[in-house]
mmCIF file as Biopython writes it, N, C-alpha, C and O atoms, coordinates in Angstrom:
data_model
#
loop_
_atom_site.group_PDB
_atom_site.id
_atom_site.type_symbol
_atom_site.label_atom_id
_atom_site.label_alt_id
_atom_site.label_comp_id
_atom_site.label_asym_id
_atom_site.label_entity_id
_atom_site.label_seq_id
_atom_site.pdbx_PDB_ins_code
_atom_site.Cartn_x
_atom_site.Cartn_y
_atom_site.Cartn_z
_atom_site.occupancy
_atom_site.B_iso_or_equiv
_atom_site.auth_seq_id
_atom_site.auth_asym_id
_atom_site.pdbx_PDB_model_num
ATOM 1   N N  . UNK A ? 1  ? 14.032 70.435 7.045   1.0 0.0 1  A 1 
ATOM 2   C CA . UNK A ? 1  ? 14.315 70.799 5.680   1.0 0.0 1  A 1 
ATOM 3   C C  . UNK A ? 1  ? 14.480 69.571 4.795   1.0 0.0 1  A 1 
ATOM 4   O O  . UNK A ? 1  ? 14.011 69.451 3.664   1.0 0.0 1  A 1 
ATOM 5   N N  . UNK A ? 2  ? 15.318 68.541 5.557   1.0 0.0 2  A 1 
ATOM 6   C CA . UNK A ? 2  ? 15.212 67.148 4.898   1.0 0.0 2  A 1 
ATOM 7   C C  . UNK A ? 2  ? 13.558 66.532 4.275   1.0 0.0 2  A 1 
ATOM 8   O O  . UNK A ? 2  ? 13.134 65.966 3.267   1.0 0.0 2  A 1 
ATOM 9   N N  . UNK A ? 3  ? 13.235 66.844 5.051   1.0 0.0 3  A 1 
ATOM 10  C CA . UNK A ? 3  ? 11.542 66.594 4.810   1.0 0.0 3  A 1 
ATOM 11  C C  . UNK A ? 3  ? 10.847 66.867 3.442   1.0 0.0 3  A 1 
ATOM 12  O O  . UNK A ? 3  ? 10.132 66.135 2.757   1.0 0.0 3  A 1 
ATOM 13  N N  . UNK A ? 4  ? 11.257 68.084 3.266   1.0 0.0 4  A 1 
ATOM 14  C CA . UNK A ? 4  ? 10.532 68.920 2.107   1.0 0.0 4  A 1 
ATOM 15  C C  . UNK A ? 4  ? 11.096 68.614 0.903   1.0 0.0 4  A 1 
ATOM 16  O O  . UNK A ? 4  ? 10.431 68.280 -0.077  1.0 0.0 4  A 1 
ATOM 17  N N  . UNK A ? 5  ? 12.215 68.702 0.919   1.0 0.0 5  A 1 
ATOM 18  C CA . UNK A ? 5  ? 13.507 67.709 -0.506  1.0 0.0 5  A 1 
ATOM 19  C C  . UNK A ? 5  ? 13.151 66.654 -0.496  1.0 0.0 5  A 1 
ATOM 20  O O  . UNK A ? 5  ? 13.440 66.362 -1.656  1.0 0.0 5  A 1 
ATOM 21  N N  . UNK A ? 6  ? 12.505 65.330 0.119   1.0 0.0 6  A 1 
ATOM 22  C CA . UNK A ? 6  ? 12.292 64.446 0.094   1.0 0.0 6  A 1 
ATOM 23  C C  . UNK A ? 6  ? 10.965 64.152 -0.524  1.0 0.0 6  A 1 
ATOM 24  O O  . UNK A ? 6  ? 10.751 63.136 -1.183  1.0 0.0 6  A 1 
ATOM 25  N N  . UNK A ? 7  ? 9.935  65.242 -0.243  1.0 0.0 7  A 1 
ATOM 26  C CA . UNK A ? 7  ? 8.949  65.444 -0.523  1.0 0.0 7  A 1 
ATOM 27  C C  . UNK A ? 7  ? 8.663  65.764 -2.492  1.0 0.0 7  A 1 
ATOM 28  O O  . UNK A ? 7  ? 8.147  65.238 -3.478  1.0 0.0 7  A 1 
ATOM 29  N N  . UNK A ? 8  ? 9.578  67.234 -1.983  1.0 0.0 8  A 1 
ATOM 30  C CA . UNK A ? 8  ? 9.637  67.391 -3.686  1.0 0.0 8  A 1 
ATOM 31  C C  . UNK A ? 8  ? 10.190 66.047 -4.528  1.0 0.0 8  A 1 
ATOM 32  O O  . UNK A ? 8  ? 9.511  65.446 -5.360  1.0 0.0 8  A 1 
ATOM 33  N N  . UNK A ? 9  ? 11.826 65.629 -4.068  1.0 0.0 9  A 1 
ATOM 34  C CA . UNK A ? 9  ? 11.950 64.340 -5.001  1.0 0.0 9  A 1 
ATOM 35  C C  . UNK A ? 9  ? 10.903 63.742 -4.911  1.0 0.0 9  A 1 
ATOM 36  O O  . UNK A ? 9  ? 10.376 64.515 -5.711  1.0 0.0 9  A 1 
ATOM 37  N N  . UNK A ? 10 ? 10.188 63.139 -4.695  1.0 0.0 10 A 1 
ATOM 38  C CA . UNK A ? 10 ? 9.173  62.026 -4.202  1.0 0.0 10 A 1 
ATOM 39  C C  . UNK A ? 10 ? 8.465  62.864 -5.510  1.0 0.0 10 A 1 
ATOM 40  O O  . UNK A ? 10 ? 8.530  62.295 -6.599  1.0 0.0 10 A 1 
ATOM 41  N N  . UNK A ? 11 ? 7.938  63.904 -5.461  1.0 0.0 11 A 1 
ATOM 42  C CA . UNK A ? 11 ? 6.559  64.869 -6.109  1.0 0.0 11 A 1 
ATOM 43  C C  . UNK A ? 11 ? 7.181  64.579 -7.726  1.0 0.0 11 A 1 
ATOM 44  O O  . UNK A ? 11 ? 6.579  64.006 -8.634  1.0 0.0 11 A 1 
ATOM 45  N N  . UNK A ? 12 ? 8.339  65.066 -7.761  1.0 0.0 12 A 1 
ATOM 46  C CA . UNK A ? 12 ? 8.981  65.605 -9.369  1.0 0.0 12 A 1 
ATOM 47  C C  . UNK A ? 12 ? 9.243  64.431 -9.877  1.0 0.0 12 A 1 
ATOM 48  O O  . UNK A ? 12 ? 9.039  64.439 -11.091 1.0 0.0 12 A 1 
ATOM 49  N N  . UNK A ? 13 ? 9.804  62.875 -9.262  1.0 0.0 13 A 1 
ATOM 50  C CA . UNK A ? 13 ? 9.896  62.109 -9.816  1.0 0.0 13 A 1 
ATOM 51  C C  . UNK A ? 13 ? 9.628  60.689 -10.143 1.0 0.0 13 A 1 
ATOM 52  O O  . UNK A ? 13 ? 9.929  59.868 -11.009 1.0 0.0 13 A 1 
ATOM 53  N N  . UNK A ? 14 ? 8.733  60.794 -8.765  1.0 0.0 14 A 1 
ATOM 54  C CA . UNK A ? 14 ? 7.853  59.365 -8.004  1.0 0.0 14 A 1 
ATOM 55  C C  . UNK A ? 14 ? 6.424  59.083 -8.525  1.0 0.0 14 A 1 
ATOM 56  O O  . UNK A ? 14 ? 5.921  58.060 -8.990  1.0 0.0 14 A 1 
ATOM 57  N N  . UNK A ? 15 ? 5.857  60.516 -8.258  1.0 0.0 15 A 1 
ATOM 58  C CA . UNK A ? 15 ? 4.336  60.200 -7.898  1.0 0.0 15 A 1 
ATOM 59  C C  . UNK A ? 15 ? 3.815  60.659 -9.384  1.0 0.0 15 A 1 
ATOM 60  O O  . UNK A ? 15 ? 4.108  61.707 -9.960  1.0 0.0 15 A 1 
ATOM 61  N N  . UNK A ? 16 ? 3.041  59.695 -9.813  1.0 0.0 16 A 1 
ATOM 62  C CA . UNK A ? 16 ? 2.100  59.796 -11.088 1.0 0.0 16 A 1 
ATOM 63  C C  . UNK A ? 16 ? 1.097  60.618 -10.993 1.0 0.0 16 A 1 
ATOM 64  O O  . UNK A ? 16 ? 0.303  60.699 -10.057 1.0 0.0 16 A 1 
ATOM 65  N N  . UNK A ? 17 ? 1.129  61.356 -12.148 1.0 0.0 17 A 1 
ATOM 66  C CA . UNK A ? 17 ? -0.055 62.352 -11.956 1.0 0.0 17 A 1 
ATOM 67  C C  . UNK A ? 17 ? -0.841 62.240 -13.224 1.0 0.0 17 A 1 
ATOM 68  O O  . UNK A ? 17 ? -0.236 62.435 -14.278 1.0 0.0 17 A 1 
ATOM 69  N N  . UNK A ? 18 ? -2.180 61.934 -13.252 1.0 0.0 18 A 1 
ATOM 70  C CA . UNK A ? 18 ? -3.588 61.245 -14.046 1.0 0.0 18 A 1 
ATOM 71  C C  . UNK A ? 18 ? -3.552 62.511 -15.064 1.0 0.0 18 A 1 
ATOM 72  O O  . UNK A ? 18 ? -3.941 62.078 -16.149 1.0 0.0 18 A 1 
ATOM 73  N N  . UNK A ? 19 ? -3.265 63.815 -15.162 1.0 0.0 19 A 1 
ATOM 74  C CA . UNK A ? 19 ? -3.515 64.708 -16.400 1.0 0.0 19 A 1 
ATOM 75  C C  . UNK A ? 19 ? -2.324 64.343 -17.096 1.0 0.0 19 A 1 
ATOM 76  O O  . UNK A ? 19 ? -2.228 64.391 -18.322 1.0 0.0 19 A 1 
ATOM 77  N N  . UNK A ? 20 ? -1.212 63.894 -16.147 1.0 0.0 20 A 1 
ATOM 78  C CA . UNK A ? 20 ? 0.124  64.213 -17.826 1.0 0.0 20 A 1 
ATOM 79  C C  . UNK A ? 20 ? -0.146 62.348 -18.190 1.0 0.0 20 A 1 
ATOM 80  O O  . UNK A ? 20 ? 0.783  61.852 -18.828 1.0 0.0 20 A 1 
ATOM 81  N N  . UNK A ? 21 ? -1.358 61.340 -17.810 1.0 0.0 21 A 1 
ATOM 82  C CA . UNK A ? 21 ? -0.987 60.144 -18.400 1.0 0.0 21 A 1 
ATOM 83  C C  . UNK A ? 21 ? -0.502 59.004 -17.533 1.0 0.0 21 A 1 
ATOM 84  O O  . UNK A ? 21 ? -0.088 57.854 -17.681 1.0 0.0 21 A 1 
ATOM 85  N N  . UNK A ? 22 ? -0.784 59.982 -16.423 1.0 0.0 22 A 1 
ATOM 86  C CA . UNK A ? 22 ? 0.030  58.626 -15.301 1.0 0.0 22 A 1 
ATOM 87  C C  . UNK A ? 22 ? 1.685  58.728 -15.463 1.0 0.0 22 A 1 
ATOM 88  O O  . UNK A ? 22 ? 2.458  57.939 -14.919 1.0 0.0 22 A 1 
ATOM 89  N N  . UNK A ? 23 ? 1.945  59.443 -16.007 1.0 0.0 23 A 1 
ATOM 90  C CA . UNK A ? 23 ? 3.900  59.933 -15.890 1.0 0.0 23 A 1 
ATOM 91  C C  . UNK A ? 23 ? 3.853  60.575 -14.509 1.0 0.0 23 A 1 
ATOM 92  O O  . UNK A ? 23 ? 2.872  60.965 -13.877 1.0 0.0 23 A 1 
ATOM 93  N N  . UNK A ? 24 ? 4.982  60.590 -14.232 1.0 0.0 24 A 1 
ATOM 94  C CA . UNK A ? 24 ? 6.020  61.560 -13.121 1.0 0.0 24 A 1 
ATOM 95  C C  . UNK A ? 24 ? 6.020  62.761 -14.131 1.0 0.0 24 A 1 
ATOM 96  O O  . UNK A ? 24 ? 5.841  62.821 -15.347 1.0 0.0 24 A 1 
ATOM 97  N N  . UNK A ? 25 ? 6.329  63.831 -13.019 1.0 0.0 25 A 1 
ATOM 98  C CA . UNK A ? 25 ? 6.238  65.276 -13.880 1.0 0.0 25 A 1 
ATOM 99  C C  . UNK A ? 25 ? 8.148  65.417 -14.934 1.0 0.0 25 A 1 
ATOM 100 O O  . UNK A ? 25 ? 8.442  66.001 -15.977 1.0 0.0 25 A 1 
ATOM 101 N N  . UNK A ? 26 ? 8.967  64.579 -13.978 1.0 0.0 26 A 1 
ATOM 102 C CA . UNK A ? 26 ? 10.308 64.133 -14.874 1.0 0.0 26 A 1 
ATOM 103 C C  . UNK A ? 26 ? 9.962  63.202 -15.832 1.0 0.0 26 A 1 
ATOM 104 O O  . UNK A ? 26 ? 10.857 63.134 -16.674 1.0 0.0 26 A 1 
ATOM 105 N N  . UNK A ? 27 ? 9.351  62.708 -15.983 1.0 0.0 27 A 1 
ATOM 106 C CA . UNK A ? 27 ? 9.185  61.458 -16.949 1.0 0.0 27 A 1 
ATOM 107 C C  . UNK A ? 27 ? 8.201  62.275 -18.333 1.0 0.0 27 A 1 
ATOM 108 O O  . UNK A ? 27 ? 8.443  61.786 -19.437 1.0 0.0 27 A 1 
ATOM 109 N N  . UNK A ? 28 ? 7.186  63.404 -18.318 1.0 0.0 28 A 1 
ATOM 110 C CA . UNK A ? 28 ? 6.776  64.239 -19.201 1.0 0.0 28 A 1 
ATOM 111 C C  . UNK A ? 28 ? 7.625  64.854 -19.790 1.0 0.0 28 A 1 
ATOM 112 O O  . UNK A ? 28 ? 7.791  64.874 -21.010 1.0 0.0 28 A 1 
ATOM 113 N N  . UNK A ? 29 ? 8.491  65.642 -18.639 1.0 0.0 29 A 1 
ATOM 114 C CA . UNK A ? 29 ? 9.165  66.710 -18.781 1.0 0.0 29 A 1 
ATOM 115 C C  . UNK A ? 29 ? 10.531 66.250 -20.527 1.0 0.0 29 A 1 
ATOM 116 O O  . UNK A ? 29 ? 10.878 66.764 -21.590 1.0 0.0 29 A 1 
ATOM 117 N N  . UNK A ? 30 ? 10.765 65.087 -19.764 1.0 0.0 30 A 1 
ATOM 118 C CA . UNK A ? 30 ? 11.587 64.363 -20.648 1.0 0.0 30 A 1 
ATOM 119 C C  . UNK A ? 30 ? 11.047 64.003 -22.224 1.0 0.0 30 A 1 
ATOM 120 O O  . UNK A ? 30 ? 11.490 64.364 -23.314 1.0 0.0 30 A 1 
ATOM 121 N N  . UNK A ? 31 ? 10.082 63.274 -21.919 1.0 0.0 31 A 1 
ATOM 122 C CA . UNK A ? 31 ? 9.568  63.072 -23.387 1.0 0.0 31 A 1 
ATOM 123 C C  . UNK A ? 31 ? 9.056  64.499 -24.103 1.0 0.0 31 A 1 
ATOM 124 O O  . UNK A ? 31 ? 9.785  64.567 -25.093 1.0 0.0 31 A 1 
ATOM 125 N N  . UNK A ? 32 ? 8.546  65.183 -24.110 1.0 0.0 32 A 1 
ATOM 126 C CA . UNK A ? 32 ? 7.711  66.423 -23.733 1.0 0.0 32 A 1 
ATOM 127 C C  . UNK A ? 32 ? 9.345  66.898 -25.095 1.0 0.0 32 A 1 
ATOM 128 O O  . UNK A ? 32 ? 9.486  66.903 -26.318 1.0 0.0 32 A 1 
ATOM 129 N N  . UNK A ? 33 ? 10.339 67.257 -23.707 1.0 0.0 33 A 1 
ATOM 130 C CA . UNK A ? 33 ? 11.609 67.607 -24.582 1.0 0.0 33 A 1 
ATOM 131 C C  . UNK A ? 33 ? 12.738 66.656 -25.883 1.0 0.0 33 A 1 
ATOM 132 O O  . UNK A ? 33 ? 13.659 66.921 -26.656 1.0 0.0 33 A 1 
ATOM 133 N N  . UNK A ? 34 ? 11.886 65.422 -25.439 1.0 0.0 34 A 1 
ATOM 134 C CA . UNK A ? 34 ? 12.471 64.580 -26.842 1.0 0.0 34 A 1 
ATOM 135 C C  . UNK A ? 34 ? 11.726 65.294 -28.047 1.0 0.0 34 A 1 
ATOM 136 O O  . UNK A ? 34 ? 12.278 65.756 -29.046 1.0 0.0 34 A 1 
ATOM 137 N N  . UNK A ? 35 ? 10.515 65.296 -27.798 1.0 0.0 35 A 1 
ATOM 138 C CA . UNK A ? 35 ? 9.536  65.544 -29.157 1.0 0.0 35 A 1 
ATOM 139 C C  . UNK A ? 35 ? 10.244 67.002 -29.312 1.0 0.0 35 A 1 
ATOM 140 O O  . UNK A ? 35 ? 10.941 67.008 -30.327 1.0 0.0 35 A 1 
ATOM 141 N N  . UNK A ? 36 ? 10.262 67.743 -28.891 1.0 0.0 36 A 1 
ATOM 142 C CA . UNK A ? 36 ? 10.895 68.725 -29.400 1.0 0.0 36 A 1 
ATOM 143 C C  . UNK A ? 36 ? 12.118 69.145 -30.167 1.0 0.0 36 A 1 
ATOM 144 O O  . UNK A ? 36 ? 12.218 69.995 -31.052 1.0 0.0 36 A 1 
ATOM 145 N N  . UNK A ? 37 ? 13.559 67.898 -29.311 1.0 0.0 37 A 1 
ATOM 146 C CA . UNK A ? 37 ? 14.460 67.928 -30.180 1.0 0.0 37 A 1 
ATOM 147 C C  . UNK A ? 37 ? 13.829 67.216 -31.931 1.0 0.0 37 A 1 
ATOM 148 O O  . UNK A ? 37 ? 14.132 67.529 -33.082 1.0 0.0 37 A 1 
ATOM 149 N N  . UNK A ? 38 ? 13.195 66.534 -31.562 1.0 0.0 38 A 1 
ATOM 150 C CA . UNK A ? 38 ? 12.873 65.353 -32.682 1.0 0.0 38 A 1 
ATOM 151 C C  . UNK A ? 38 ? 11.783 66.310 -33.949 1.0 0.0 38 A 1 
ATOM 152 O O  . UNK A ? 38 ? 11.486 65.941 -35.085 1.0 0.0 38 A 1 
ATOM 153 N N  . UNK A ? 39 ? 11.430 67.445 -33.322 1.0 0.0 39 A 1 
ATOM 154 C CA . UNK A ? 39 ? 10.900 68.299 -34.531 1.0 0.0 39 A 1 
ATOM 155 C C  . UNK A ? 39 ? 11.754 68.720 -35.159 1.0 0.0 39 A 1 
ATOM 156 O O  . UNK A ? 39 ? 11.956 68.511 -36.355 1.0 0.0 39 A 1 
ATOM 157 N N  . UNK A ? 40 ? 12.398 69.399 -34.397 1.0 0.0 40 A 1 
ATOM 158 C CA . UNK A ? 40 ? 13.662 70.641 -35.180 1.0 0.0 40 A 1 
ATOM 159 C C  . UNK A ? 40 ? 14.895 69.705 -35.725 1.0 0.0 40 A 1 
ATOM 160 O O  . UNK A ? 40 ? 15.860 70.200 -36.307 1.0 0.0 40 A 1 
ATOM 161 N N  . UNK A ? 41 ? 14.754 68.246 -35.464 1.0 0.0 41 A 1 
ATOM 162 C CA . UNK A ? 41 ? 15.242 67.440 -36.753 1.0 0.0 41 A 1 
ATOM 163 C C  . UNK A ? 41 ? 15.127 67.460 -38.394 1.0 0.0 41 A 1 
ATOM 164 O O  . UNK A ? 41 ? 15.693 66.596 -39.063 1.0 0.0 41 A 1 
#
């Protein structure tokens, strides 16, 4: 089970993925939700 949590962390916050830009899917996720607070400014 250790395996698979390690895996996902690794997936959600490690590994770059070429459609979102070469971000981590946390590192989109984040900006993604800045721009949003930063509209409804």
């Amino acid at each position: 089970m250790d395996e698979v949590i390690d895996w996902l962390t690794f997936y959600n916050h490690r590994r770059l993925h070429s459609s979102l830009g070469y971000l981590s899917l946390m590192q989109f996720e984040q900006r993604w939700l800045a721009a949003q607070h930063n509209k409804a400014a």
